[in-house]
C-alpha positions in Angstrom: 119.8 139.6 30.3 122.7 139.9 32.4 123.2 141.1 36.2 126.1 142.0 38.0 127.8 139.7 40.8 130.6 141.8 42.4 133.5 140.6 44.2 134.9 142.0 47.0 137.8 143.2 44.7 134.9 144.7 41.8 133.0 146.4 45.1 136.6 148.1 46.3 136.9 149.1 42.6 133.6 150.3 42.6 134.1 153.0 45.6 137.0 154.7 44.5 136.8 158.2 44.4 133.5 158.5 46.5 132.5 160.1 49.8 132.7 156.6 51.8 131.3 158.3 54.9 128.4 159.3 52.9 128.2 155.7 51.2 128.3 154.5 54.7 125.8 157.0 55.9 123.4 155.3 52.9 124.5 151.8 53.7 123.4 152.0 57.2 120.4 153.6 56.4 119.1 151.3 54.0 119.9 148.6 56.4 117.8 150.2 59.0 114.6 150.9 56.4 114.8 147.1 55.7 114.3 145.9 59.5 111.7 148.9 59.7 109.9 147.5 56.6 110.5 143.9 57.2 109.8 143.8 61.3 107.7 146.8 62.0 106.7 145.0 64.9 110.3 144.6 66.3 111.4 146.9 69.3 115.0 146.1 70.8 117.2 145.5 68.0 120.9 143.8 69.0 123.8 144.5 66.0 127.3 142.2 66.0 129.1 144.9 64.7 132.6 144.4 63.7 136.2 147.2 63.1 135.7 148.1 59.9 133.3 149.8 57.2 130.8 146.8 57.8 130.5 147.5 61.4 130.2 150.9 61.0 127.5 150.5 58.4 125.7 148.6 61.3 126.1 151.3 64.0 124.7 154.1 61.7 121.9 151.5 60.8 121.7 151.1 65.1 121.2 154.8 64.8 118.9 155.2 62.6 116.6 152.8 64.6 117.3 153.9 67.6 115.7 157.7 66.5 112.5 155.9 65.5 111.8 154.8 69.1 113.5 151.3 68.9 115.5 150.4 71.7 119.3 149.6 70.4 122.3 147.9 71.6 126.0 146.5 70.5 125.7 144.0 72.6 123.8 140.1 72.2 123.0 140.6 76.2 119.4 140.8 77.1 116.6 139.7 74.6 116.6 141.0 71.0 114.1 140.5 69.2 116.0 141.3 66.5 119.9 140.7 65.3 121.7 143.0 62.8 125.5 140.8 61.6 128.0 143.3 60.7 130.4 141.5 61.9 132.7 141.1 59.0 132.3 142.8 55.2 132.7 141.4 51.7 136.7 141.4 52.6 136.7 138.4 54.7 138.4 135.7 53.6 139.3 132.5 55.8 138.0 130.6 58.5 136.6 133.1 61.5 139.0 133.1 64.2 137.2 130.9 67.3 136.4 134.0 69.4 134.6 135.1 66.3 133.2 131.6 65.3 132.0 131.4 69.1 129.8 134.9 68.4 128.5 133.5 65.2 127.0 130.3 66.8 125.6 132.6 69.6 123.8 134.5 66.6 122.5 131.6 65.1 121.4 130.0 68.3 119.3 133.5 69.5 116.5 132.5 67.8 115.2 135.4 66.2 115.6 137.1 62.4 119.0 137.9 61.4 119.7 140.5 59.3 122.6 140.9 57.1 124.6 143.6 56.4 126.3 143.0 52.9 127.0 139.4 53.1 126.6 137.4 55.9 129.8 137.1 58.4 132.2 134.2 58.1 130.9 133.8 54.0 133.3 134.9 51.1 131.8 137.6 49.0 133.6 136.4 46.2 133.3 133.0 45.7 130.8 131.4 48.0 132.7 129.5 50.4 132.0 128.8 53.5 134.6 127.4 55.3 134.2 127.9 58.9 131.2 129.2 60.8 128.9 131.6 59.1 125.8 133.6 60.2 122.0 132.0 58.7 120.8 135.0 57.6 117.2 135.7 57.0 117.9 138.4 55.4 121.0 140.1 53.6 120.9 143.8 52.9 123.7 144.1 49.7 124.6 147.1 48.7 124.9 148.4 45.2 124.7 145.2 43.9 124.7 141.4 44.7 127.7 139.4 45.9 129.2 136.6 44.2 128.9 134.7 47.4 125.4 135.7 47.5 124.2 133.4 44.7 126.4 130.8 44.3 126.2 127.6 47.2 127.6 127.2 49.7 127.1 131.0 50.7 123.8 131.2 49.1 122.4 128.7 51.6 123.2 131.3 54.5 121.8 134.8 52.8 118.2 134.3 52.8 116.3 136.7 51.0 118.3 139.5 49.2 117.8 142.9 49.2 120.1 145.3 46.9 120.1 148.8 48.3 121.0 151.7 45.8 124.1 153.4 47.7 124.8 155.7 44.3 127.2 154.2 42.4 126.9 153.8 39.4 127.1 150.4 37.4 130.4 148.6 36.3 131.1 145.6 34.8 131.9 142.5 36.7 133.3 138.9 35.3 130.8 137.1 36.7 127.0 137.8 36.2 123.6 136.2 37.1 121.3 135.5 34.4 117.8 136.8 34.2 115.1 135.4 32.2 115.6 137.8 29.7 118.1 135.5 28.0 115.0 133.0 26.7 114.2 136.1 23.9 117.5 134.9 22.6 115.8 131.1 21.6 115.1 130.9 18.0 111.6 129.3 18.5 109.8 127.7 15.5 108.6 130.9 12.5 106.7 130.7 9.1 108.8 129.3 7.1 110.6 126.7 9.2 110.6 123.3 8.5 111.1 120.4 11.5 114.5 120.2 9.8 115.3 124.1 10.2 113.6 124.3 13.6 115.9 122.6 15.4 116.7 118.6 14.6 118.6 116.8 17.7 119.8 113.1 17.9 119.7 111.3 21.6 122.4 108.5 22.0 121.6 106.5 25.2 119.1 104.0 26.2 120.6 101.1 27.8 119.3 98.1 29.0 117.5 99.6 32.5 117.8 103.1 31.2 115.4 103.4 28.5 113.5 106.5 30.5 116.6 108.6 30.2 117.0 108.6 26.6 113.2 109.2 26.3 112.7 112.0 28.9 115.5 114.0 27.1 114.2 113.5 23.4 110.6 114.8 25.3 112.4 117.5 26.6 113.9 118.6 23.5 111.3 118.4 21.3 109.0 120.8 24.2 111.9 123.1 23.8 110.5 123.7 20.4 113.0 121.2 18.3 111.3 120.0 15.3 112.9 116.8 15.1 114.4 114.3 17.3 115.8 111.0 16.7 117.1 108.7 19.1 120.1 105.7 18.8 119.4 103.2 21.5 120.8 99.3 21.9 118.8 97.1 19.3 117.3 95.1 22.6 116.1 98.2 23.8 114.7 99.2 20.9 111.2 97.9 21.4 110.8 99.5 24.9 111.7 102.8 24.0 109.2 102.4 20.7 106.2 102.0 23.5 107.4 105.0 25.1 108.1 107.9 22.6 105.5 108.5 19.9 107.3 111.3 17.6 111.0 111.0 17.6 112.2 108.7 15.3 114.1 106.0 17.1 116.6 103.4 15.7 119.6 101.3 16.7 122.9 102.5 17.6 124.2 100.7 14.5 122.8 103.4 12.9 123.8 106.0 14.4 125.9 107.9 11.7 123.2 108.0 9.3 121.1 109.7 11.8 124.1 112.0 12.7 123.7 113.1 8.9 120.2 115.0 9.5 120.9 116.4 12.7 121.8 120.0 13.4 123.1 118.8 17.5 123.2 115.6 19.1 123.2 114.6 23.0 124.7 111.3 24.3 125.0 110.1 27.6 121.3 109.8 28.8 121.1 106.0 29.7 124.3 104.8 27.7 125.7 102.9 30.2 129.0 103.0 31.0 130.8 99.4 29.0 134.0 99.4 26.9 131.7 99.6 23.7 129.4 102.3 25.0 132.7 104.4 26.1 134.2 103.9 22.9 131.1 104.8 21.0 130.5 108.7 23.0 134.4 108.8 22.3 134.2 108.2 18.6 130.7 110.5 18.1 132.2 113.4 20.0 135.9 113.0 18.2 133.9 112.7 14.8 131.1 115.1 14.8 131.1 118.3 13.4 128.1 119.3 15.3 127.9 120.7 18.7 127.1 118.0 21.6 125.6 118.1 25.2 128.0 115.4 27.3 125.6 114.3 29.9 125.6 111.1 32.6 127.8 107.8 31.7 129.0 109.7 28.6 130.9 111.7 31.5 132.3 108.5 32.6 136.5 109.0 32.9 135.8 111.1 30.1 139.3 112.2 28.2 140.5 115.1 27.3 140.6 115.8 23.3 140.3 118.1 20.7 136.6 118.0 19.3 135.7 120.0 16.3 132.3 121.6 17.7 131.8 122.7 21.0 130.7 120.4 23.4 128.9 121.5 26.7 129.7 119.3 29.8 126.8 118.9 32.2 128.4 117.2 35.2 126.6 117.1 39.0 128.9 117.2 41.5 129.5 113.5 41.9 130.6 113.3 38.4 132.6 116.5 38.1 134.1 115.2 41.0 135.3 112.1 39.9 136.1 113.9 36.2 138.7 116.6 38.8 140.2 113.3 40.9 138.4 115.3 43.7 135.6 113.9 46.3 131.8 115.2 45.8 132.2 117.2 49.1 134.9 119.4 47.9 133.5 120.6 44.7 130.1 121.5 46.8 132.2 123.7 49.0 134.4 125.0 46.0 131.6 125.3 43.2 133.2 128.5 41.4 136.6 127.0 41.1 135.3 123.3 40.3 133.8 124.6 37.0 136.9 126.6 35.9 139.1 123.9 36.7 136.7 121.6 34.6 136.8 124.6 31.8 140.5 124.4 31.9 140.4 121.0 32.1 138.4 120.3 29.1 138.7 123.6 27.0 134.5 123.8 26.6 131.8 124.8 27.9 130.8 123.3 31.7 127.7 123.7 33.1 127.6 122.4 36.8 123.9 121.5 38.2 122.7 122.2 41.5 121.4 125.0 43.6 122.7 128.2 42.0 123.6 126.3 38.3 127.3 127.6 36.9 128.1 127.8 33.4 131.4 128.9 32.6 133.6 128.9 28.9 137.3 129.4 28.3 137.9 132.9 28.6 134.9 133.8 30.0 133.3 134.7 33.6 130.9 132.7 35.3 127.4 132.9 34.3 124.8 131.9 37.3 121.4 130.9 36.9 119.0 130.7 39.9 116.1 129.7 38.6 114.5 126.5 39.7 112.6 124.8 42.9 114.5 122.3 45.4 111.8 120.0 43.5 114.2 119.4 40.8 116.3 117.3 43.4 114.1 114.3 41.6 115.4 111.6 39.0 115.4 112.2 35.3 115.7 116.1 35.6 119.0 116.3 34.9 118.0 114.3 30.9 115.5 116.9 30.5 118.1 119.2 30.7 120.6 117.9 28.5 117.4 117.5 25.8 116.7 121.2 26.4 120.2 122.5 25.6 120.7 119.9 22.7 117.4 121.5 21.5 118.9 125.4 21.6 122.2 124.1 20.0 120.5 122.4 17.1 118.8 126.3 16.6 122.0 127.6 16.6 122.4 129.3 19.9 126.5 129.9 20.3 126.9 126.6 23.0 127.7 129.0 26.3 124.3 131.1 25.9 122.2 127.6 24.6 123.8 126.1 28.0 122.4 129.1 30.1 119.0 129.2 28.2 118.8 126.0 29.4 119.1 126.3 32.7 116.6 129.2 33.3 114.0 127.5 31.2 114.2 124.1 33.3 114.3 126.1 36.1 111.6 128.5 35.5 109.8 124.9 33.8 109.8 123.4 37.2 108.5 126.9 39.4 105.7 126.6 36.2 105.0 122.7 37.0 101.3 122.7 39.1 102.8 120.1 41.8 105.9 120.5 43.7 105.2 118.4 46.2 106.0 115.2 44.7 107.4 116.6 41.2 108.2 114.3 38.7 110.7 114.8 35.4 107.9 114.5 33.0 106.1 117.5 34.7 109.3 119.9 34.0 108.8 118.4 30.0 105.2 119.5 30.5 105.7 123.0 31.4 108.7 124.0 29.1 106.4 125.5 26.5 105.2 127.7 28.9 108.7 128.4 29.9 109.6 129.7 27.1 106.5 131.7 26.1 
């Protein structure tokens, strides 16, 4: 369900008491039978290698080539047709000093694969960042297992593929981990003896004047995430639109909103609320009030307070709003994801998941949980309420709020790889393939 991401601190824990020239000896090997494997066509073979065990992991992996007939050097001189980075290890932190920035650009700029070697030079192995010049990596060779800064952006954007090598260590625990699609067997779908109430029943509170889709994507969404009821509370001028555009859920106005509240096992508010006095007030009162747990999604995130609700609530910002929720610009929290969301946990005391490449869902006293799943076709509008109606779904089953959150991601994500266009993919195409998601 769960896989390890290591930090440079959990790897240097994780070596203690072993040979580390025979880990080496492995390290460098493995790196070479991945350019073997990958480029059996390649015949000179250039590695950046740096002063300590990285670099020395390179020159055994030099080595290694260089007694299967490839032709080797230390040096970027002549023309490689291949580039081994082992430069710096997963103990770099900081912004490369410019004599090492100006041999990073020189990799990137050779304009042939780069391999490399744990993480790629000039990212931090343990959160991600990026804040100076880093290799692009076709390829990174991990060992033992993968690297925070691995799977979480900006870092991830620079490893390419990933390849963990077995160096014989044996597994630890780490505090944060990369979810697997394992976690869906946790989702409570519909048995005998269910009724629509039992299955799962969610109320959607959105679906402003302008914004009627949201509301009606997310109460799709929830019901193809196996809910067996859905309601939604929209304005009373909306009301007729969002009639015409969802045929099971029971819709009604906001006025009502309370007695819906009553049947519900989850509710979700945000999707299309808009962001006035009354509607803020309104997402204030329901997630002061409620004794049910809550995805807090789009203007419900609006200069949202801090206060002690009496169910969890799971925060579903984007960068833009968790930015402007931290008093910090867009920008920075996309080059400071990992601590972003535990500032927001710390912040809020819930649950946060953070969208985008590499989703983060963190809790209050908990590691980081990363889920990879998804397509860059998700970059598309309306995504993000099929999300939120996904999660309210797995709350309203009674999935504890941190492992509904993370359920949700994978399935939307591994929804969207399922969806038969992604060239021009839609929302409504992710609600389409979420039963086959999660079967």
């Amino acid at each position: 369900m769960f896989e390890p991401l290591y930090t440079a601190e959990e790897m240097r824990a994780a070596e203690q008491g072993h040979d580390v020239e025979a880990l080496m000896e492995r390290a460098g090997r493995s790196v070479a039978d991945a350019v073997v494997r990958r480029y059996p066509d390649v015949r000179r073979v250039a590695a950046v290698c740096g002063k300590g065990a990285n670099g020395g992991d390179g020159r055994i992996a030099l080595r290694v080539l260089a007694e299967s007939g490839r032709e080797t050097s230390e040096q970027l001189e002549g023309d490689p047709d291949l580039i081994i980075d082992a430069l710096f290890g997963t103990g770099f932190r900081g912004e490369p000093r410019p004599d090492a920035a100006a041999l990073i650009e020189r990799i990137n700029a050779a304009g042939v694969p780069v391999v490399s070697v744990d993480i790629p030079s000039g990212v931090d192995a343990s959160t991600g960042e990026v804040p100076g010049a880093a290799v692009r990596a076709e390829v990174t060779v991990t060992m033992h297992g993968r690297k925070v800064g691995l799977v979480v952006a900006p870092g991830r954007f620079d490893a390419g593929e990933i390849e963990v090598a077995d160096i014989g260590l044996p597994s630890a625990d780490t505090e944060h981990r990369l979810v697997t699609d394992a976690i869906l067997r946790l989702v409570p779908l519909r048995s005998e003896g269910d009724t629509k109430y039992t299955a799962g029943s969610v109320l959607v509170v959105g679906g402003s004047r302008g914004m009627t889709g949201a509301v009606c994507l997310a109460a799709e969404a929830a019901f193809r995430a196996d809910a067996g009821y859905v309601a939604v509370a929209v304005p009373k001028e909306t009301l007729p639109v969002v009639e015409t555009l969802l045929v099971e859920a029971v819709k009604a106005p906001r006025e009502r909103v309370d007695e819906l509240a009553e049947r519900a096992s989850a509710f979700a508010v945000g999707p299309g609320l808009g962001r006035g006095d009354e509607e803020r007030e309104l997402a204030r009162r329901l997630l002061a009030d409620l004794e049910l747990p809550a995805v807090v999604d789009a203007d419900a995130l609006f200069e949202l307070e801090v206060a002690d609700w009496p169910a969890p609530r799971v925060l579903t910002p984007h960068a833009g709003e968790l930015g402007r929720l931290l008093g910090e610009e867009s920008t920075w929290v996309d080059a400071h994801r990992l601590e972003a969301v535990r500032r927001a946990v710390d912040r809020y005391r819930s649950i946060v998941l953070l969208k985008g490449p590499g989703t983060l869902v963190a809790a209050p006293g908990e590691g980081v949980l990363v889920c990879d799943a998804g397509t860059p076709a998700l970059a598309t509008a309306g995504t993000g309420d099929v999300l939120t109606g996904v999660i309210a779904s797995f709350l309203a089953k009674g999935m504890d709020a941190r492992l509904a959150a993370a359920a949700g991601a994978v399935a939307h994500g591994r929804a969207a790889e399922l969806a038969p266009h992604q060239v021009g993919l839609v929302a409504s195409d992710v609600i389409d393939s979420l039963p086959l998601a999660l079967s």
